[in-house]
N, C-alpha and C positions, 0 to 999 in steps of 0.2 A: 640562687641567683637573684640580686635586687634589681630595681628598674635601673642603675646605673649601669650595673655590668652590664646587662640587658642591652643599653642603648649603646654601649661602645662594641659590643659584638654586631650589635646590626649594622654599626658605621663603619667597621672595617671590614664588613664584608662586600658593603653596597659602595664604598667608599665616599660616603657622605657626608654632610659635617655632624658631630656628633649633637648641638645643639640644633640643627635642621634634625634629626630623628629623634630626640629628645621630645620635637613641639609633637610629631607627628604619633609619638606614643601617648604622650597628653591629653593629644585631641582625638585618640580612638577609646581610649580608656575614657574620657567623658562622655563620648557619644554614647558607649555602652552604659554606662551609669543613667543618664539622662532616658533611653529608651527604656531599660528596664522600671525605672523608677516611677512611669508612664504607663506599666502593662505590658509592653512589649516584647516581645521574645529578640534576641537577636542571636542568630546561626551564623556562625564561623563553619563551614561544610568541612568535615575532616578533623577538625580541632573539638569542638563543642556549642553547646547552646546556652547563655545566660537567661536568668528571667525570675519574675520575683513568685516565689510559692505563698498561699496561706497557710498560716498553723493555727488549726483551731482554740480555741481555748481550753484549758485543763485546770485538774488539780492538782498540786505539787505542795512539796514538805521544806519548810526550813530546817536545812542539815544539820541546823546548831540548835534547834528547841524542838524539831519533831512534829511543830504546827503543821496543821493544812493549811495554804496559800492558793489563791485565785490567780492563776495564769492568764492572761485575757490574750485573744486571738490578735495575731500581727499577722503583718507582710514583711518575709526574709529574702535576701538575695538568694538565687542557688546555681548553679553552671552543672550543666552534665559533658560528659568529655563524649565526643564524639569516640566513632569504629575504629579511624585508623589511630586518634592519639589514644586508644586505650591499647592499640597492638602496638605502636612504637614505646611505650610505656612498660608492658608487660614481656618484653623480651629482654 
């Protein structure tokens, strides 16, 4: 499912305009970008939690010459799935 289908299943269910749920998937999908990208953690209780991890720095191999390469430490997105969407998931 892409965020189109996405938003015409939430409008015919809510019976909404499809561009009225269009803004409001927009602007939740921003807020969460924007907090995370901050530090923040943000919990959807039941769903899951986004939030940005460190990955330390390593060394790694260029798969075409077998060199060592210097990986340097970033900050990645990550989302862990909440209780109940890892049981609705797993059935």
């Amino acid at each position: 499912m892409n965020k189109e289908e996405l938003v015409k299943e939430i409008a015919k269910k809510t019976r909404m305009p499809q561009k009225q749920v269009a803004e409001v998937i927009s602007l939740m999908i921003d807020s969460i970008e924007k907090s995370v990208a901050k530090g923040k953690r943000v919990t959807l209780v039941g769903f899951g939690t986004f939030e940005a991890r460190k990955r330390a720095a390593r060394t790694g191999r260029n798969p075409q010459t077998g060199a060592e390469i210097k990986i340097p430490a970033k900050t990645v997105p990550a989302f862990s799935a909440g209780k109940k969407f890892k049981e609705i998931v797993s059935k």
